[in-house]
N, C-alpha and C positions, 0 to 999 in steps of 0.2 A: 564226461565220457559217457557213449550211452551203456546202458542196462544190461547188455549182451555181451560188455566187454567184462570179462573175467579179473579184477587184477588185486596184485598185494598193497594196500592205502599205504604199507611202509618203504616203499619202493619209492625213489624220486619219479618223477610225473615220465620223464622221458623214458624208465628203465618199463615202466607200467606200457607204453606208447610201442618203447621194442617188442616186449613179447608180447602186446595184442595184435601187431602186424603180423610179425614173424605166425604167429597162428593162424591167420587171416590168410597167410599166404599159404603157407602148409595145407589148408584146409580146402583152399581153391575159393576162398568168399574173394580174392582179389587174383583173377588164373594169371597165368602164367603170359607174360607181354604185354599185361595189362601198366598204362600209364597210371604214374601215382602224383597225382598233383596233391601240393602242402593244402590248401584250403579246402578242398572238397576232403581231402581224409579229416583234415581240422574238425569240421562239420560235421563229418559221419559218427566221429569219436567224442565230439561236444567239448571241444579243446580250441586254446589257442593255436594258431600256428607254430609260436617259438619252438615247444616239447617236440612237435612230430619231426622238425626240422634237425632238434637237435640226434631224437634215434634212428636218423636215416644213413649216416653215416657206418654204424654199426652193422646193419642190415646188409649195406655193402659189401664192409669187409667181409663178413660172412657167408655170401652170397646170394645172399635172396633178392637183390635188386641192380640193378644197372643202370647208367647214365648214357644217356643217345648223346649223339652230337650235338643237338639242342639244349644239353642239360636238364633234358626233363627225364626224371626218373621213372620206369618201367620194372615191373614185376620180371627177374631173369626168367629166361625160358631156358628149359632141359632142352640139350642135344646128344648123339649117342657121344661123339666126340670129347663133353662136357664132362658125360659118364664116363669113360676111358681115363678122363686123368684125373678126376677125383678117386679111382680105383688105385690107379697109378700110384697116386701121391700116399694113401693110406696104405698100400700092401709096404712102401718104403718105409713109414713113420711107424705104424704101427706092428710091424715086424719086427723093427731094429729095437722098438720099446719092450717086446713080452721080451728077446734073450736079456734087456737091460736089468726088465724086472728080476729076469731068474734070476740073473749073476750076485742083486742085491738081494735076493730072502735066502743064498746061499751062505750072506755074508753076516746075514741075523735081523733083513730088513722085514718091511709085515706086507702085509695086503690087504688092510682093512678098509680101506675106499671100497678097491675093488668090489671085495666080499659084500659089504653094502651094497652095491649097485647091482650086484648080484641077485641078493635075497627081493629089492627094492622091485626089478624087473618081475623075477616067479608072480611074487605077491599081484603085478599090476599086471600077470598075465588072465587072472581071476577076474580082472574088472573088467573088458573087454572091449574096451576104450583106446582105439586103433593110434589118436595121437597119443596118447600116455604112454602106450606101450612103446611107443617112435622113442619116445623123449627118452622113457627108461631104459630103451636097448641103445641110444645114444650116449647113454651116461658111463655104460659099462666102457665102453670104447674109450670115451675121454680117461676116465680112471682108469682104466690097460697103462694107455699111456703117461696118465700123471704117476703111475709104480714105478718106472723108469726113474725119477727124481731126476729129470732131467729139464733143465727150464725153458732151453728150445724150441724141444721136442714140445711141452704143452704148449708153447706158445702158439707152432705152427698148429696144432692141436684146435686149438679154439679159433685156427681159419677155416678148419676143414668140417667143424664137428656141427655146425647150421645145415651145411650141404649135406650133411649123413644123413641126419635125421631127419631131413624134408625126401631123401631117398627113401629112408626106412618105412614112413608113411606110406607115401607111393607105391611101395611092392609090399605093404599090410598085408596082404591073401598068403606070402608067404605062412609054412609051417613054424610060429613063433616056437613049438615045442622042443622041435630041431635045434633049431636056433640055441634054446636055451639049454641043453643037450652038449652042444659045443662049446658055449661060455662054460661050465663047467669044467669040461675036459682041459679046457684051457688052463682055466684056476687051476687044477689038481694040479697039470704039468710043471705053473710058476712056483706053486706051494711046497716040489717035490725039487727045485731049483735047476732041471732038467731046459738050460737054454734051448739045446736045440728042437726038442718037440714042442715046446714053447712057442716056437718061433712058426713049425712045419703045421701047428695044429692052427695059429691064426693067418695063418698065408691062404689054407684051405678053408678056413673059416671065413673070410673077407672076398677070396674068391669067389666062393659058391654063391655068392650074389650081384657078380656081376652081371651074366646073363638075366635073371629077372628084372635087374634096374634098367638093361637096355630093352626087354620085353615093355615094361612102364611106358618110356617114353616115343613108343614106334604108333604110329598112325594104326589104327584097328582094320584088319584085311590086309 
């Protein structure tokens, strides 16, 4: 692999393969409709083909790539429509999860994922490293949902949560302070086992970034 790709040596080769793409692509070093052929990434990456072959599937399901009619894989490209139901999908998942949460810490459940990915996000709002901060305000989201202890819900969860935080990137200029202002309110809401503002605080939370994700991907003028 070359020198530039960043990865964990304890990671099997293809899991090391996903997140250097998945970065690649977040990052625009591979934009968006851009065709991904197995050998030429093979080569870029100083790998066999097998490994690339085997994390492309994942990529997939996550959304970061698509298969033409030719079967040749392409880099997904954002549409506002694309935007719209990735909104959709998480105002219904992630809704239905914070009342789940509440109903469990009223019942003596905890929140200490959460809490983590809380403190984890502040901290990496210090380092000012646009993907880290993606990744940490994406993790809070995935933990919202895994408080729920519902195993569905994360499942669908980890279809939607690649697509998040390739948006969250994307609309970086956003006010992270805000942001994190909200995730707060939030925790307080689940911690005080209050389902319904729970619920009302991440609907308004999730919302308020629709409009800028569709600002992201509109042509400039």
């Amino acid at each position: 692999m070359s020198r530039s790709a960043t990865v964990e040596t304890t990671k099997p080769l293809s899991v090391q393969l996903y997140d250097e793409l998945r970065r690649r692509i977040m990052l625009g070093t591979y934009p968006q409709g851009t065709p991904l052929y197995e050998q030429r990434m093979a080569a870029d990456l100083n790998v066999s083909r097998i490994p690339v072959r085997e994390a492309m599937p994942l990529l997939q399901y996550e959304g970061f790539i698509e298969t033409t009619p030719r079967r040749t894989a392409v880099v997904a490209t954002w549409t506002e429509q694309r935007i719209h139901d990735l909104f959709d999908t998480r105002l219904g998942l992630e809704v239905a999860a914070a009342g789940a949460a509440a109903r469990r810490v009223r019942a003596g459940g905890t929140l200490s994922e959460l809490e983590a990915a809380v403190v984890r996000a502040e901290r990496q709002l210090q380092e000012g490293d646009a993907l880290l901060q993606a990744e940490a305000n994406g993790a809070i989201h995935l933990a919202l949902v895994a408080a729920a202890e519902n195993e569905l819900m994360d499942s669908l969860m980890r279809a939607v949560g690649g697509r998040m935080t390739w948006l969250f990137y994307l609309t970086s200029s956003r006010d992270l302070t805000v942001q994190g202002q909200e995730h707060a309110a939030i925790l307080d809401a689940l911690r005080s086992g209050n389902e319904r503002l729970a619920e009302s605080l991440t609907f308004a939370h999730i919302e308020a970034g629709r409009t800028p994700s569709l600002a992201a991907v509109r042509p400039p003028g």
